[in-house]
Every structure is written in structure tokens, then in C-alpha cells.
N, C-alpha and C positions, 0 to 999 in steps of 0.2 A: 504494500500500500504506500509505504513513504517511499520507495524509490519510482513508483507513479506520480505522484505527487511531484517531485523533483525534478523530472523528466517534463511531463505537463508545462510545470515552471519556466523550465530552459526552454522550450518551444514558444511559450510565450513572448521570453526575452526575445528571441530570435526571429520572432514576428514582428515585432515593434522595431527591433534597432532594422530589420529590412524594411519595411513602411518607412524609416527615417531617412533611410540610405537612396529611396526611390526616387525625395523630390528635388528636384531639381534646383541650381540659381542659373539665374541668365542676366549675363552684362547687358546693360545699354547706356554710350555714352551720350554724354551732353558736351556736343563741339559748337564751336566756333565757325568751324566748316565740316561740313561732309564730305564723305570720299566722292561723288560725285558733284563737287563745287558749290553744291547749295549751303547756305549761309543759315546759320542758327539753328539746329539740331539734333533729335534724336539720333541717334543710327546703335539698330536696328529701331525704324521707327513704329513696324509693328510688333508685335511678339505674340503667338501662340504659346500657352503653356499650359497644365495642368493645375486644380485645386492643390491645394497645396503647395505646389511652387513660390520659389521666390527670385526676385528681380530687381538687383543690384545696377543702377542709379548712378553712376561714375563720373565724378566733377572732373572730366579728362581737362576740360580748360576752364578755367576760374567764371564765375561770376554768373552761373545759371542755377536752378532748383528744379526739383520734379516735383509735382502735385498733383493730386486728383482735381479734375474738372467735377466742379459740383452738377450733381443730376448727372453725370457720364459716370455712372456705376453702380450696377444693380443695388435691388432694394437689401438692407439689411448688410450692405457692405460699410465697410469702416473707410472713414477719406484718410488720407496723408498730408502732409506738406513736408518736406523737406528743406533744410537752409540751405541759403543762397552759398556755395562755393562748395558744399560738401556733400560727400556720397551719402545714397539714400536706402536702406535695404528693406522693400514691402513683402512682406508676404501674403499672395491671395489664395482665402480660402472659397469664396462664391464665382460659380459659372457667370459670365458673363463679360459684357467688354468696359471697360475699365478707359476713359480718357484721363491724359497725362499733360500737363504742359509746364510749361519753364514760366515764369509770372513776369521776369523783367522783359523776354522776348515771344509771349504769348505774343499777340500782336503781327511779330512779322513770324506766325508759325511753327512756332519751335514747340510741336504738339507733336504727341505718342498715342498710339493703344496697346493696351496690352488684353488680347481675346483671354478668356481663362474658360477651359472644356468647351461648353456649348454657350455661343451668344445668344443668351437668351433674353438678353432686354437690346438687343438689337433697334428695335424701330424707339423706342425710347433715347438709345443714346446720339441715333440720329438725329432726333427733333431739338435737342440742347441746341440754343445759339451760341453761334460761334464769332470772335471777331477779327480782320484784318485777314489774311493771310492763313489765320486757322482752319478758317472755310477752305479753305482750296484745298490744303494738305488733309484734311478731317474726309474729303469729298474721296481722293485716290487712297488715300488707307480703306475705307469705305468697299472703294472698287476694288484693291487687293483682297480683301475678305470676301469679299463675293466669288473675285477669280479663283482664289483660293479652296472656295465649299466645293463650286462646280468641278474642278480639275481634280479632286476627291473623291468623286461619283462615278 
């Protein structure tokens, strides 16, 4: 009986620390410039990941933050702000798409998503107004997620 017990035990442990071992982090910088020239940016500026995951926020060049767009994340998720100059580490635990932007260069689009499982507040995080330049880049993250579902089918 106690060496079931103990066994049990260890299996246990061994299910947790592999569940721990599972989730993932994922860089995304905040530049200055992107590798393809564009000025003020995520890169990767979407990200696909799992619940659970987390998504490390890297002040590669000074003077940017990561934040949640309010209303761009599902219901019963937690916001972030990050300070201005320093890395950011979230971790998402609800499905859905999650908007991100930088606050001194929101404005000229220096906006992220990060999908988590299934976007399920999808037409939701579409309808958030956006301003300057985040409309634009919010529009082709938008279309890469769409091209994204389809090219998975």
C-alpha cells in the first residue's frame, strides 16, 4: 500500500513538472526599426501561442513599453502595462486575441497581437478603435490571422 502510494506520488510530481516544462516563452522585440525598415515596432508583430504561455516583451532599444489595449482582450483576462525602457514578461492564461501596443508610439503603430488557442473574441477585438497608424497595422495583423486559419484547413 505505501509503496502505491509513493509511486502515485512521483507520477504526480512528474505530471506537473511536465505540464510546467510544456509552456512555452516567446520573444518579441520592441525596435526602433524592423528588419524590414519599418519604423516603430513589434517584431514578431503577431504571435500565436498557447494558454499558458508566456511572452517576453524585450526593450531591445530604449524608450518603448508593451501594454494591453483596453477592450482588445477577452472577457475575464487580466491587462498589463509594462514600463517604459524595460522588459515585460505576461503570461496568458484565456483563449483569445490579446492587443498590445507601445503608448509613447501607439500613434504611429507600434501595435502587436498576441492570438492565444482559439480567437474567440475575435469580432470584439476588431471593433476597439484604433488610432493613427494602428488602424493600418491592426487591419494586416487582422489579414494575417485570417490567412493564417485558412492555410490551416
Amino acid at each position: 500500500m505505501r509503496k502505491t502510494a509513493i509511486l502515485a506520488a512521483a507520477a504526480a510530481i512528474l505530471m506537473m513538472s511536465a505540464g510546467a516544462a510544456a509552456a512555452a516563452e516567446i520573444e518579441v522585440k520592441m525596435l526602433n526599426k524592423g528588419s524590414d525598415g519599418a519604423m516603430m515596432v513589434f517584431e514578431p508583430a503577431l504571435v500565436k501561442i498557447a494558454p499558458g504561455d508566456t511572452v517576453k516583451f524585450v526593450s531591445t532599444d530604449k524608450g518603448h513599453n508593451a501594454e494591453s489595449i483596453k477592450g482588445m482582450l477577452p472577457d475575464g483576462a487580466t491587462q498589463f502595462q509594462g514600463k517604459n525602457g524595460e522588459d515585460v514578461v505576461v503570461k496568458f492564461d484565456k483563449d483569445g486575441i490579446y492587443g498590445v501596443k507601445c503608448l509613447p508610439h501607439y500613434g504611429m503603430g507600434m501595435v502587436a497581437m498576441v492570438v492565444v488557442g482559439s480567437p474567440t473574441n475575435l469580432d470584439q477585438a476588431k471593433a476597439v478603435p484604433q488610432v493613427g497608424k494602428a488602424k493600418q497595422v491592426f487591419a494586416t495583423l487582422f489579414d494575417k490571422l485570417e490567412a493564417s486559419k485558412t492555410a490551416s484547413k
